[in-house]
C-alpha positions as CSV (number, residue, x, y, z in Angstrom):
1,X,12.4,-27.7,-27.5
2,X,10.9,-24.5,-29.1
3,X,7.6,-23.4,-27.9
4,X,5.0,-23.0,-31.5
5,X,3.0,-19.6,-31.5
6,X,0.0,-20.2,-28.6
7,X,-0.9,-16.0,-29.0
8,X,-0.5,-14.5,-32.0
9,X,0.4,-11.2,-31.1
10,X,-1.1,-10.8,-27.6
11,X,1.9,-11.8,-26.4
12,X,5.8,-13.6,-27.4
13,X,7.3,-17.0,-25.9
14,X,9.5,-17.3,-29.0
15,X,12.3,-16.4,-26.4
16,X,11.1,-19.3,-24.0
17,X,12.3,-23.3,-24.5
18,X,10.5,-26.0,-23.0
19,X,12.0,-28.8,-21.0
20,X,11.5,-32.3,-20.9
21,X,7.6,-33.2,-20.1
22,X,6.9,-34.6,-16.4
23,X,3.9,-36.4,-16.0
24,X,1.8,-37.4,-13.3
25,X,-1.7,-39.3,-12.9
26,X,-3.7,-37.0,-15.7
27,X,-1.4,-33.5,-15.2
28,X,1.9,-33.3,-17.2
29,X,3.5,-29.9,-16.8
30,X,6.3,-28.5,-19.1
31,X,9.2,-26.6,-17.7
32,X,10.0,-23.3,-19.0
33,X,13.6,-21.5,-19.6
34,X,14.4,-18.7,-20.3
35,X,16.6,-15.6,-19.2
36,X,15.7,-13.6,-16.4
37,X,13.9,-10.3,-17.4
38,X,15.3,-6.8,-17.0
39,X,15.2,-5.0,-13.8
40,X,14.9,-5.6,-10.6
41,X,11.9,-7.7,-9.2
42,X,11.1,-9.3,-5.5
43,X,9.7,-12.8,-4.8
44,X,6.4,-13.3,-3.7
45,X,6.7,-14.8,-0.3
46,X,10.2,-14.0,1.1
47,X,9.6,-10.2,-0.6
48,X,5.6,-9.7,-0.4
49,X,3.8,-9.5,3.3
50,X,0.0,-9.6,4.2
51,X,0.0,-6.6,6.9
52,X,-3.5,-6.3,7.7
53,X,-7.1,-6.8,6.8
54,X,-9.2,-3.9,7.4
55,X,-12.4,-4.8,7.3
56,X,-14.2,-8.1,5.2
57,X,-13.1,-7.7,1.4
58,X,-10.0,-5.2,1.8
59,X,-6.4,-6.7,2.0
60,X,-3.0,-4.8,2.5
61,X,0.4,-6.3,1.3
62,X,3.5,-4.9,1.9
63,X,6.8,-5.0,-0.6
64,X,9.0,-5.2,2.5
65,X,12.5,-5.2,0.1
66,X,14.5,-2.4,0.0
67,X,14.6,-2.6,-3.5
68,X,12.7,-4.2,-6.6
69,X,8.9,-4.2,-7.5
70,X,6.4,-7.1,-6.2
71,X,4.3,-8.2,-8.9
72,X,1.5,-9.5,-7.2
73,X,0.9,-13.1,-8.0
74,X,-3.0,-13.7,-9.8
75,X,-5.6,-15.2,-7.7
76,X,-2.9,-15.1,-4.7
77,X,-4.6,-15.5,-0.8
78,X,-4.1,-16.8,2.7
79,X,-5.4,-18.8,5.0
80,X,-5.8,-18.5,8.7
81,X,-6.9,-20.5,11.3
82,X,-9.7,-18.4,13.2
83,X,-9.8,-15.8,10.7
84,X,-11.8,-15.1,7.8
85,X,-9.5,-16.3,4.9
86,X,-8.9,-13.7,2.1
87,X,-7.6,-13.9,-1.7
88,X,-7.4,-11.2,-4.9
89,X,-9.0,-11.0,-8.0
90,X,-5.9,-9.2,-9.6
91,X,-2.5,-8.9,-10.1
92,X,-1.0,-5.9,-9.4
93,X,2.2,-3.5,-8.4
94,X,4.1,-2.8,-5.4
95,X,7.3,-0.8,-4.9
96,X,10.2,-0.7,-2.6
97,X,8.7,-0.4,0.7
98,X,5.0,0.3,-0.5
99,X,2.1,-0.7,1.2
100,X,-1.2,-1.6,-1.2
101,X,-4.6,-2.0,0.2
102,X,-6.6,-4.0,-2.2
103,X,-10.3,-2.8,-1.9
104,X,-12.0,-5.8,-4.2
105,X,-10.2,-8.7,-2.4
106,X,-13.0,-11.5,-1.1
107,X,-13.6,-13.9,1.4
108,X,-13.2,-17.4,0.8
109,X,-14.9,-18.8,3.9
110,X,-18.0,-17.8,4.2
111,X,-19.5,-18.4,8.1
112,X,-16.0,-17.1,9.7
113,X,-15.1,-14.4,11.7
114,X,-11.9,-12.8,12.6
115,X,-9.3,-10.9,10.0
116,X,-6.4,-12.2,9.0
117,X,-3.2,-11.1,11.0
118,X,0.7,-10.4,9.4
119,X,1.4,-14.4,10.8
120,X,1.4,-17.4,8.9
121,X,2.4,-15.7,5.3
122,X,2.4,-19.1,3.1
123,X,-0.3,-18.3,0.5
124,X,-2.5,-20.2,-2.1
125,X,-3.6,-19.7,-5.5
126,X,-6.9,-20.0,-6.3
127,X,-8.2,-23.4,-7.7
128,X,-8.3,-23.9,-11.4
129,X,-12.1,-23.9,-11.4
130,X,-12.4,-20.3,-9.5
131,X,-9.8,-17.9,-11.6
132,X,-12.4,-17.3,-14.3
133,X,-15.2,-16.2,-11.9
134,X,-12.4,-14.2,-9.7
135,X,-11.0,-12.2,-12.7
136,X,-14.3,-11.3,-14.0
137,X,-15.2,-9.9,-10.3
138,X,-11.8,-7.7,-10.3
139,X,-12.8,-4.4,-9.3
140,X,-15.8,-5.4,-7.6
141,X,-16.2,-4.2,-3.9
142,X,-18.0,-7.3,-2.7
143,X,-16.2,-9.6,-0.1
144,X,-19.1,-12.2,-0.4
145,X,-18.6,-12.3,-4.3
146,X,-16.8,-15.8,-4.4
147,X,-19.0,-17.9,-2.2
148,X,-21.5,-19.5,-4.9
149,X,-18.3,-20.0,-7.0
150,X,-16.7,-21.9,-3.9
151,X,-19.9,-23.5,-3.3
152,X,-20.1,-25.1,-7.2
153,X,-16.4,-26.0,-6.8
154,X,-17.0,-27.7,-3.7
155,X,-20.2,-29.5,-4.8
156,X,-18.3,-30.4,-7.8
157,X,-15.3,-32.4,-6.1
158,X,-17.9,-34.3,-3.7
159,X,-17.6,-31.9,-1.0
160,X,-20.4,-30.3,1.3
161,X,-21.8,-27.5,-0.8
162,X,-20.4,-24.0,1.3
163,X,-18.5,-21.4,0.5
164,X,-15.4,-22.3,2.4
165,X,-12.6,-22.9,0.2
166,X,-10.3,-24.3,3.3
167,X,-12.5,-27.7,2.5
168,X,-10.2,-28.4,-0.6
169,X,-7.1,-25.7,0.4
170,X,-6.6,-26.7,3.7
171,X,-8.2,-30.3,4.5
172,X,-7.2,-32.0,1.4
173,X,-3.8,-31.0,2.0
174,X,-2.3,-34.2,2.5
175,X,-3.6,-35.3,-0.7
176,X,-2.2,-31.9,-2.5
177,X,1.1,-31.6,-1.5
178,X,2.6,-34.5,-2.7
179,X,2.0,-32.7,-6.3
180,X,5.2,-30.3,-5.4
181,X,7.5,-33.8,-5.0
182,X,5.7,-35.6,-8.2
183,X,7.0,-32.8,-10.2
184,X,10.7,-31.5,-10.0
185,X,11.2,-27.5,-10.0
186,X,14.4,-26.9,-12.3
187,X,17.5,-24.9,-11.8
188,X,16.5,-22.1,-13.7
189,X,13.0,-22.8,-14.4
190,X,11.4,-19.5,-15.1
191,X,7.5,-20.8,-16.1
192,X,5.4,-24.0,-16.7
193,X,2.6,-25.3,-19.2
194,X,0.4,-27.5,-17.3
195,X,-2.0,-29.9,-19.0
196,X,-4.9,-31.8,-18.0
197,X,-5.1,-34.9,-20.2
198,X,-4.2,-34.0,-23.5
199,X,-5.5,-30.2,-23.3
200,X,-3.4,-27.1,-22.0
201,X,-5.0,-25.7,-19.3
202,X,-2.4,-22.7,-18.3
203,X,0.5,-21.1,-18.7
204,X,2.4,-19.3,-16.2
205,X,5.7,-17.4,-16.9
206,X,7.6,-15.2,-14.0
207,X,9.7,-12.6,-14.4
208,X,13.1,-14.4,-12.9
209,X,13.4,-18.2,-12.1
210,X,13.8,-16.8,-8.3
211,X,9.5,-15.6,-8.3
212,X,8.8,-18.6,-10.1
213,X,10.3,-21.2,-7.6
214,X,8.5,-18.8,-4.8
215,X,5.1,-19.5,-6.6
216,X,5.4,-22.7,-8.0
217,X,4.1,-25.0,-5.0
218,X,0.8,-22.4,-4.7
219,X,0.4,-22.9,-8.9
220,X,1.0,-26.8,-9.0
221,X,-0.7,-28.0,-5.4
222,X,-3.4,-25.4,-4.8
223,X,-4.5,-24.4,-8.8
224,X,-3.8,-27.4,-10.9
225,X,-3.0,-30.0,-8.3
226,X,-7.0,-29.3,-7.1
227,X,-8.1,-30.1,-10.6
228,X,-6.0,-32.9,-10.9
229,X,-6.5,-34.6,-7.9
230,X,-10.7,-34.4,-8.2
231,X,-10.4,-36.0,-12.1
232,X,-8.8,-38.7,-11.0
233,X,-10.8,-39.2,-8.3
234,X,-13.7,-38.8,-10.3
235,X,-12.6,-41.2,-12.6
236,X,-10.6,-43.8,-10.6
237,X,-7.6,-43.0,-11.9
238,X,-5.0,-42.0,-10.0
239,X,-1.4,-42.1,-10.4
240,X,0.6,-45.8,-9.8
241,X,4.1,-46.5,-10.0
242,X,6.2,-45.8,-13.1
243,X,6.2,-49.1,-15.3
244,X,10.1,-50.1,-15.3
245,X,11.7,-50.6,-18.4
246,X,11.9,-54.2,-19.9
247,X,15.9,-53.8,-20.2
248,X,18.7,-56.0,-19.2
249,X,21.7,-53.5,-18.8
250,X,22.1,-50.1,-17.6
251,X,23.6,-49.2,-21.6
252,X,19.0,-50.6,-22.7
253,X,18.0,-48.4,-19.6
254,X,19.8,-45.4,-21.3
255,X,18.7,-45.7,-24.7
256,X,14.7,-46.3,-23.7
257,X,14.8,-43.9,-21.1
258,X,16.0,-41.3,-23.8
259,X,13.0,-42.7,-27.0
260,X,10.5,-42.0,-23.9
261,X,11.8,-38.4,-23.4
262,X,12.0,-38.3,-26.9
263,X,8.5,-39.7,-27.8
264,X,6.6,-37.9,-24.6
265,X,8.4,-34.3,-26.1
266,X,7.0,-35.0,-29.2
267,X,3.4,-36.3,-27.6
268,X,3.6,-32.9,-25.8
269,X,4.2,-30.6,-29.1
270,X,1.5,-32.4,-31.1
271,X,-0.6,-31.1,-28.1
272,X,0.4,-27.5,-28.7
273,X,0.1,-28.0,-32.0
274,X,-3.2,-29.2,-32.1
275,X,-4.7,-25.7,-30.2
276,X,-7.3,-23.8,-32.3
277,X,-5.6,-19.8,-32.9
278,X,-6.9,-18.0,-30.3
279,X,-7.4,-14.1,-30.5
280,X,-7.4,-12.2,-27.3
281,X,-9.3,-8.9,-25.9
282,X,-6.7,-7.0,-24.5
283,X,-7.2,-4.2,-21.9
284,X,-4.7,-2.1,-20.0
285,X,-4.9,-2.1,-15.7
286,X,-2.3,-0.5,-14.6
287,X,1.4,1.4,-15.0
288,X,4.4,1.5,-12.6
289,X,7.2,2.9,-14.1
290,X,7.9,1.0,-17.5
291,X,5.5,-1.9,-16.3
292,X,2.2,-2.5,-17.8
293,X,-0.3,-4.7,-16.1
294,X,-2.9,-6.2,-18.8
295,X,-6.3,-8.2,-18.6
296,X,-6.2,-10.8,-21.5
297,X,-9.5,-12.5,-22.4
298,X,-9.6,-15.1,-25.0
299,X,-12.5,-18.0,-26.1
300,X,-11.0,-20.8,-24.4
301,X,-8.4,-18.9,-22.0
302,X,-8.0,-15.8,-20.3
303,X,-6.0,-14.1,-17.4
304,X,-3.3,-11.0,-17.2
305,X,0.5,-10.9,-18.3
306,X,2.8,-7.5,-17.0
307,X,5.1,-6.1,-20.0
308,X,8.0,-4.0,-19.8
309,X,8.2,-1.4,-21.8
310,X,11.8,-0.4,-23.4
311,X,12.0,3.1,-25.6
312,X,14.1,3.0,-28.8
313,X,14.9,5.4,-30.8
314,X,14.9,4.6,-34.0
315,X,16.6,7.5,-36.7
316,X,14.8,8.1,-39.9
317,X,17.2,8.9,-42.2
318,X,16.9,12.4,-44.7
319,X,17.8,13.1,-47.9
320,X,19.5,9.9,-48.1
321,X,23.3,9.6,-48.8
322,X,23.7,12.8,-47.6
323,X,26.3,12.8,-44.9
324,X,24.9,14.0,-41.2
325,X,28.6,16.0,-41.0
326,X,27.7,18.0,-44.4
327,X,23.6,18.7,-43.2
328,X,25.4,20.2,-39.8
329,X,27.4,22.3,-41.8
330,X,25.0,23.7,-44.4
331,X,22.1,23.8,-41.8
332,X,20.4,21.0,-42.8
333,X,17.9,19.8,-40.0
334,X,19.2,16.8,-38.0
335,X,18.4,13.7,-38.5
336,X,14.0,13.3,-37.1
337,X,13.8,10.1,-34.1
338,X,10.5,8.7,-32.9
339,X,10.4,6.6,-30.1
340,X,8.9,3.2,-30.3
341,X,8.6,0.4,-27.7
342,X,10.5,-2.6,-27.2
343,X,8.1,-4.9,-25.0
344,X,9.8,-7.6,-22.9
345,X,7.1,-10.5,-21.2
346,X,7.8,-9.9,-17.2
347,X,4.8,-12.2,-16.5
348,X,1.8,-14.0,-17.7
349,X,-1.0,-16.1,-15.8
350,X,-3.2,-17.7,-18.4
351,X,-5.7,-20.5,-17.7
352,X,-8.3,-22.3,-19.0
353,X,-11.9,-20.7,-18.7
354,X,-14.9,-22.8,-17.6
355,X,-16.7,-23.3,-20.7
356,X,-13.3,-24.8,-22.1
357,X,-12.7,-26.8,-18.7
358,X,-16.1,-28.5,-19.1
359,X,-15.8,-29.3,-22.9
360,X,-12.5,-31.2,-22.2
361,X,-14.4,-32.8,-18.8
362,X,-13.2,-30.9,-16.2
């Protein structure tokens, strides 16, 4: 199933196919294939390593692989017991070996002491509700910078009204994690759409199917699982048992299993299709090698994607018809080359802002 044009230009899934829908309670996520970008590039939890805190607010991961760059997942963090629990506002790049202290990082639980140690190195991403707030603070030296967003977030979900984000990431953990088995990670999944109802509410694309099975329990438990779980909740909703087929052989099974595929594909593209054209503000982060980090910021959605950047030289041609052999000999000059760009997506974290979130009631 081709993916329709959700960017204009800001950036290209043409190259992407979507899988068959999964659904569960009010989140349906669509699986996303594609082939595995150019270059070399580690996982996110068997390749990237918290090595130290120093200090509230400033976080230091390692790219311990002897080879390949760590893009740092958006909105990534960890939690410790007795520590005070960390997460970033930003993506951003680590090489071979490199070591990256991250000075705008923030504390997520707010009466906590203690710094987080190289132990434990399972991570979160932030809720759904938070990533707005979090990217806009990027670049803010602040660690206390979250804790009124934590505290709305919490208030909102029915929870005591504090900036501690453990409330929902860690105590509601039982009632997250079952997310990960409702919906099946596929051999070579390499993104996901993830809706909320009817209305998209993020896309996330990885630069090889390898990072995206490393971050896909941190995107569907702790970012849209979180959103998820508190709308059904809310509404009294949640997720039963499949209703069986009303078939009488395993030849009926078949053939309705296959119209509901068909008809929930289709269900899924009117979605898409349905999405006003949204125009994106797009500013440049950082550079590592041929890797561009970008800050995208739409109406409805926003977030930051990492393109590679591939020179080509392209030949105008001179005097045309005249043979390059018969120039060389009479002293024409050679044929003029420019370089342009050839822009490959290595990864994109888009979500749903809050002003979208609360037209669509959540």
């Amino acid at each position: 199933m081709k993916l329709p044009n959700l960017a204009g230009s800001a950036f290209d899934l043409s190259g992407y196919t979507l899988g068959a829908p999964q659904r569960s309670g009010v989140l349906t996520v669509l699986p996303l294939f594609g082939q595995d970008c150019p270059g070399s590039f580690v996982p996110p939890l068997t390749g990237l390593k918290l090595s130290q805190v120093r200090g509230y607010g400033n976080m230091e991961l390692t790219n311990g692989a002897a080879e390949g760059v760590a893009i740092v997942p958006l909105h990534m963090g960890y939690i410790q017991d007795g520590a005070q629990n960390h997460c970033l506002c930003r993506s951003g790049f680590l090489g071979a070996g490199q070591k990256l202290m991250f000075e705008d990082a923030c504390c997520v639980q707010e009466a906590q002491s203690g710094y987080l140690e190289g132990r434990e190195q399972w991570f979160f991403i932030l809720p759904l509700g938070l990533r707005e707030e979090a990217l806009t603070l990027r670049g803010v030296t602040n660690y206390t910078k979250l804790w009124k967003g934590i505290e709305r977030l919490n208030a909102q979900v029915g929870l005591p009204p504090r900036g501690h984000l453990e409330q929902i990431v860690s105590r509601q953990r039982a009632a997250l994690n079952p997310y990960q088995s409702r919906f099946e990670l596929l051999t070579g999944q390499i993104g996901a759409l993830f809706f909320l109802g009817a209305s998209l509410v993020g896309i996330e694309v990885a630069p090889t199917s390898a990072y995206f099975a490393e971050v896909w329990m941190p995107l569907v438990c702790f970012c849209y699982g979180v959103s998820a779980l508190y709308a059904e909740r809310r509404d009294k909703r949640e997720a039963g048992p499949p209703v069986p087929f009303p078939a009488l052989s395993l030849a009926e099974v078949r053939t309705q299993l296959a119209r509901s595929r068909r008809e929930r594909q289709e269900q899924a593209l009117a979605w898409l299709n349905d999405l006003p054209a949204e125009q994106y503000a797009i500013k440049e982060e950082e550079r590592y090698g041929n890797l561009r980090l970008h800050t995208l910021q739409g109406k409805n959605f926003a977030g930051q994607l990492v393109e590679v950047i591939e020179p080509s030289l392209v030949s105008q041609r001179i005097e045309e018809g005249l043979p390059l052999m018969l120039r060389r000999l009479f002293g024409a000059r050679a044929p003029e080359q420019s370089a342009t760009e050839e822009k490959h997506l290595a990864y994109l974290s888009l979500f749903a802002r809050a002003e979208y979130l609360a037209r669509i009631g959540m």
